[in-house]
C-alpha positions as CSV (number, residue, x, y, z in Angstrom):
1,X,100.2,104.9,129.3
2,X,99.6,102.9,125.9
3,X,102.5,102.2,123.8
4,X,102.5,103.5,120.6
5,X,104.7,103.9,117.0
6,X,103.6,107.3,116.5
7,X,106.4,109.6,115.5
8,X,103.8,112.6,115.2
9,X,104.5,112.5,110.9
10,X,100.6,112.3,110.9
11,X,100.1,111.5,107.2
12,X,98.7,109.2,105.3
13,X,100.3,107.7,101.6
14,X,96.8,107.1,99.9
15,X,98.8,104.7,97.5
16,X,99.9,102.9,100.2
17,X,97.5,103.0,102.7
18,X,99.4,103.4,105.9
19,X,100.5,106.9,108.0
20,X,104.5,107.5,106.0
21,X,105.1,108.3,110.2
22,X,104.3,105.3,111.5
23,X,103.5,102.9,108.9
24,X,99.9,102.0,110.5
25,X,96.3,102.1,108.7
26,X,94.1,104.1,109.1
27,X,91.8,101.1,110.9
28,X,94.7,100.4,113.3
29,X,95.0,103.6,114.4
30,X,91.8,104.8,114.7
31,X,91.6,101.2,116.6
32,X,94.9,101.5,118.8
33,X,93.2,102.3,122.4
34,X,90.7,99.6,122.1
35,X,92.8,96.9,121.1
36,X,94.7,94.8,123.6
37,X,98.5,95.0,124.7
38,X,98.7,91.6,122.3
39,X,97.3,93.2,119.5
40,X,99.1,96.0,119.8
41,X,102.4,94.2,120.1
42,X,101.9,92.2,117.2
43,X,101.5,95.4,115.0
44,X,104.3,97.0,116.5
45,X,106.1,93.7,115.7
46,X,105.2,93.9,112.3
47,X,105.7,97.7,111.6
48,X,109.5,97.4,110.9
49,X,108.7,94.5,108.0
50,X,105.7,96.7,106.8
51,X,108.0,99.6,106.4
52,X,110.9,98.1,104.7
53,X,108.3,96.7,102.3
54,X,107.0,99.7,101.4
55,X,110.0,101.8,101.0
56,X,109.4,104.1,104.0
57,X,111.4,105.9,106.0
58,X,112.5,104.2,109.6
59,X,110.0,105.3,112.1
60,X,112.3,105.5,114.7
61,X,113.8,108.7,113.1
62,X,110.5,110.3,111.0
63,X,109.5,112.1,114.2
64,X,110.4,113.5,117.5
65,X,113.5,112.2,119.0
């Protein structure tokens, strides 16, 4: 099974342009199965940075627990 940051808050801040579930773009998601276990990783890396940023929610409790 692929790893993924998905907290099923499927919606996407225009402004921003990331999912306010996840904190992904629309590219990297529409992208996630096809890139490699690396790539992925270093997104998920990012995510937490990427969120803070942009004043968003923590994934980790958007979503399903």
């Amino acid at each position: 099974m692929i790893k993924s940051p998905c907290v099923d808050v499927c919606r996407m801040s225009l402004p921003l342009g990331v999912c306010v579930g996840c904190g992904r773009t629309l590219e990297e998601i529409a992208r996630w199965s096809a890139l490699t276990d690396a790539e992925r990783d270093a997104v998920m890396a990012e995510l937490p940075r990427r969120r803070e940023a942009l004043g968003l929610p923590d994934g980790a409790s958007a979503g399903k627990d």
